[in-house]
N, C-alpha and C positions, 0 to 999 in steps of 0.2 A: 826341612831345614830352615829354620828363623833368617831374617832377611839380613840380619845384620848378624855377621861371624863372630864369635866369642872368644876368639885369638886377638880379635882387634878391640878389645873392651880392656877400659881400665878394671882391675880384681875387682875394685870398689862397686863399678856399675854393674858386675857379676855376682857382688854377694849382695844387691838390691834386688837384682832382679831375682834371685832362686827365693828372695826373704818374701817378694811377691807372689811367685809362682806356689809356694807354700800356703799364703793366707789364700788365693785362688780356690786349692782345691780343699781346706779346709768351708771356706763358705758353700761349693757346690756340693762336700756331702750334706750340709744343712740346706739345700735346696733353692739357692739360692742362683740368679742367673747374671747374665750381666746384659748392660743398656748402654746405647750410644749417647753420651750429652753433644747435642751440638752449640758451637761458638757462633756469632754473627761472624759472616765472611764476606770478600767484596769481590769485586769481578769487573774485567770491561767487554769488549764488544767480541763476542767467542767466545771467553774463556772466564771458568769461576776460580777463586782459592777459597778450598773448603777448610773448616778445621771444625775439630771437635773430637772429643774422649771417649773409650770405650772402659766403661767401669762396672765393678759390683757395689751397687751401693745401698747403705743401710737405710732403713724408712725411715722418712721423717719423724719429730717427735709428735706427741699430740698432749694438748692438756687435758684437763679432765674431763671433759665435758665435749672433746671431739674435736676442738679447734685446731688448729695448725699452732703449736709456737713459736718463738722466737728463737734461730738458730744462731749456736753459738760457732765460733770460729773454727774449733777444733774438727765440728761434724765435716768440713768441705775437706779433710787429711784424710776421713777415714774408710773414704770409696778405696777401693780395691784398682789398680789397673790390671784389664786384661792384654798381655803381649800379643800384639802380631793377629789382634781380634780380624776377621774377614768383615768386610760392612758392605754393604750395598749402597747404594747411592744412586735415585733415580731423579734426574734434574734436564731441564729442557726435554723431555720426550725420550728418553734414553735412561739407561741403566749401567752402571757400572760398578764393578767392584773393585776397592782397594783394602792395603793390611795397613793398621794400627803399627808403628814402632813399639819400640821394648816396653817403651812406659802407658801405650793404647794409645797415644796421641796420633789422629788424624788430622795431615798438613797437605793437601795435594791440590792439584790446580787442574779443573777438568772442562773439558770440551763444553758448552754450552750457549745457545743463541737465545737470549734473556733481553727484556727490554730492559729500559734503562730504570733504575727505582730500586724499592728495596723490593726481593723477589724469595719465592719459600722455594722450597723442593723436599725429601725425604731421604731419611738414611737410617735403616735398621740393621741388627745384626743376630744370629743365632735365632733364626725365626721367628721372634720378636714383632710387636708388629710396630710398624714404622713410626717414626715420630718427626713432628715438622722444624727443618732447620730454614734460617735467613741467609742473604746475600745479598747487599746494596752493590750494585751496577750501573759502573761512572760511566756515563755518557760520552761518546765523541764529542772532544770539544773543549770537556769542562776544563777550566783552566786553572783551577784554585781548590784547595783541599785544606782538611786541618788533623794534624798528627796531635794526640794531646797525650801525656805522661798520665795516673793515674795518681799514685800516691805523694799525700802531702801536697797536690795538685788541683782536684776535686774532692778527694777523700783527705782528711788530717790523719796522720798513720801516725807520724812521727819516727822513721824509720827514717835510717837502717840502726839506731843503738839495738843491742842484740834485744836483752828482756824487753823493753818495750814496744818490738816487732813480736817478738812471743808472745805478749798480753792480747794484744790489737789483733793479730794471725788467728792464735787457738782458742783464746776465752772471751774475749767481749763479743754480748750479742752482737749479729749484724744491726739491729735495728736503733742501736747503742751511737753507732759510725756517724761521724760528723762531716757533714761538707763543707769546703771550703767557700765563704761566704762571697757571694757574685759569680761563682765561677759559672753554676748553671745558668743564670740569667745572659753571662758573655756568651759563650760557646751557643747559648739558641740565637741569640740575635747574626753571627758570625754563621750559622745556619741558613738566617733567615734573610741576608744580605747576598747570601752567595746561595740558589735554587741550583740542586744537582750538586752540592760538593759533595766528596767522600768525607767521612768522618771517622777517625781511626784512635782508638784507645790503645795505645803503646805503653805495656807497662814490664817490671821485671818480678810482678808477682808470678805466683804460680798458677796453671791453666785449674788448680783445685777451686781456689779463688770465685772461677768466669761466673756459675750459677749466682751466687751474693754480690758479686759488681753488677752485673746485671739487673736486680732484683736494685740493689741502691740508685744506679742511675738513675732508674725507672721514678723510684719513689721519689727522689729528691729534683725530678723533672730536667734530667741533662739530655741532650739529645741522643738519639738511638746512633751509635755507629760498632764498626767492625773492630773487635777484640781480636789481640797481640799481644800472649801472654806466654809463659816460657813454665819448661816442665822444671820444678829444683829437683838438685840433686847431681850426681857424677854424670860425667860424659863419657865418649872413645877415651878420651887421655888425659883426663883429670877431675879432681875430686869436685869442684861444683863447676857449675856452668855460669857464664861470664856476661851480668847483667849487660855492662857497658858492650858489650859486641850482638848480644842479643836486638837492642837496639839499633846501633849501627848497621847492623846485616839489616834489619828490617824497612830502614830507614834508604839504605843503598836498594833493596828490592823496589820500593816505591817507585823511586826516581826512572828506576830499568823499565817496568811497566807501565810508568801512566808520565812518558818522556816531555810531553805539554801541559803537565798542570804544574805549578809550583805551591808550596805547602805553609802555611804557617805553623810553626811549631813551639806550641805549650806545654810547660816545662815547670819546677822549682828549682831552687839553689841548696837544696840539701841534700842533696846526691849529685848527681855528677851530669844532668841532664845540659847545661849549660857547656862542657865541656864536648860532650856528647852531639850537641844542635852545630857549636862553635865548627867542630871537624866537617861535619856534615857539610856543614855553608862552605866550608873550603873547598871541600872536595864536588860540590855539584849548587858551586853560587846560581846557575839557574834553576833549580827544583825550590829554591826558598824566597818565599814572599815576605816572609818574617819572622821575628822570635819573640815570644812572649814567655817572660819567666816571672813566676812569681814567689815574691820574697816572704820566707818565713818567719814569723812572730818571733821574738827572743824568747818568749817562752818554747815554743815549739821548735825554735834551731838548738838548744841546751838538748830539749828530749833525743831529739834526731843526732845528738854528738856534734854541734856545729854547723856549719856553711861551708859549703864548697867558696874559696878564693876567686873573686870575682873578675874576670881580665877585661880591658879596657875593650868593649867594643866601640868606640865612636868612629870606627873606619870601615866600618863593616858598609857595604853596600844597600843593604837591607835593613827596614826598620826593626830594633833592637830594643822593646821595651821591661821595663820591669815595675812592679807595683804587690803591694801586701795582700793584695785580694782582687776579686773579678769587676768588682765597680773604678779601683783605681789602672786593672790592666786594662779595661774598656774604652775609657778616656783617655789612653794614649792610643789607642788600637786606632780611636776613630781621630784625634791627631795626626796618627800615620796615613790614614785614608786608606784603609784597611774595612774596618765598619764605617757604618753612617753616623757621624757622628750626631745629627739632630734624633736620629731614632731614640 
């Protein structure tokens, strides 16, 4: 019996999953198997939160001459989730197994004595053989961390106007993706200011997504941290699942877990991340060290369908910066006495 009762599923998330469980077992008569992707996860002194996917997924393309090409948007749609996949997971000297949710997403928090740094372990599934997943491991102590948003943040998406999420999502190559300019240059120095902070990619893309942010971070030289990404599509009781609380939950789990570090958290103004940071600060003024949002181009807030309404912070206890890009958020950052500012 599946872990989650289908009396308690909205129909929606019922005719997803049977549209799933169809393409399933059409790919295993074509011989095809499935693979755990794992997410970078973080952990503190005990204890890991793992995540990662359990998919059937299509091979890569190749050009003609054997090289790897350039994937386009749509190939991160077109893995298969497997429901309620069984996975193994052997991390600090122990072994454990846990099940995939409806959609294969692996989110669980497990037993383990890990030093402090970013640290591997293994997770395979269906005998499979294993494959190496990460976990950065905040140290007793640290006292400072940085939450950062993804889209239109480091990457220019220009989301959420509908087609132009659809262009950016399924068709343009990744290798196409544009970073937002200074953003990688702040975020290393705010790295390299603060030794042993977590560093945590909060976004309300889809965990289809995590392989190509990945693969860009990398390229475009942003620092490595722990992906927070959300599965689309229906939930128990409703037809999509709720960017803005996705965050919130995530953002409220931080604060419960790691009760002495406070966060700085970077953001834009073309979705709701400001309003999202603003609740947050209310609700746990000591978890927040600061806000940094950055303001979109008028050419990019048109694409994006405008700016979220900007509310007066100057009462805020915490420094509350904003700037068009990572060279002007930096200069305030170090202003604030946040970074160094002579670095």
């Amino acid at each position: 019996m599946p872990p989650e009762s289908s009396a308690k599923i909205h129909w929606f998330a019922r005719l997803e999953h049977r549209f799933h469980v169809w393409r399933e077992r059409r790919a295993r008569r074509r011989g095809r198997s499935a693979t755990v992707v794992p997410f970078p996860g973080y952990g503190g002194s005990g204890w890991v939160r793992v995540v990662g996917r359990v998919l059937i997924v299509p091979p890569p393309p190749k050009r003609a001459r054997g090289e790897r090409a350039g994937v386009r948007g749509w190939r991160s749609f077109a893995g298969i989730p497997v429901s309620f996949a069984s996975v193994r997971i052997e991390i600090g000297g122990r072994t454990h197994t846990v099940v995939a949710d409806r959609g294969g997403v692996i989110d669980t928090v497990l037993d383990a004595e890990l030093d402090a740094g970013w640290q591997t372990f293994t997770m395979a599934v269906e005998e499979r053989d294993p494959v190496e997943a990460t976990a950065f491991i905040v140290a007793d102590g640290i006292g400072f961390g940085v939450v950062c948003d993804v889209d239109d943040t480091v990457m220019v998406t220009a989301l959420p106007r509908p087609f132009v999420a659809a262009w950016n999502s399924f068709v343009l190559d990744e290798h196409a993706r544009t970073p937002v300019p200074g953003m990688a240059v702040l975020l290393e120095q705010i790295m390299r200011d603060h030794p042993g902070a977590p560093m945590v990619y909060l976004s309300t893309g889809a965990w289809n997504v995590a392989p190509t942010l990945r693969r860009f971070l990398t390229r475009h030289l942003f620092p490595a941290g722990a992906m927070l990404l959300t599965d689309w599509g229906p939930t128990h009781d409703r037809w999509f699942r709720s960017g803005r609380e996705h965050k919130l939950s995530n953002l409220r789990r931080l604060a419960q877990e790691f009760p002495d570090t406070r966060w700085l958290l970077v953001g834009d103004d073309g979705q709701h991340d400001e309003a999202i940071y603003g609740q947050f600060l209310q609700e746990h003024p000591e978890a927040v060290a600061g806000v940094a949002i950055r303001r979109l181009l008028p050419a990019e807030a048109v694409l994006a369908g405008g700016r979220t309404a900007g509310d007066d912070h100057s009462a805020v206890t915490v420094p509350w910066v904003s700037a068009e890009d990572g060279a002007g958020l930096r200069e305030l950052l170090g202003d604030a006495g946040i970074i160094d500012a002579r670095s």
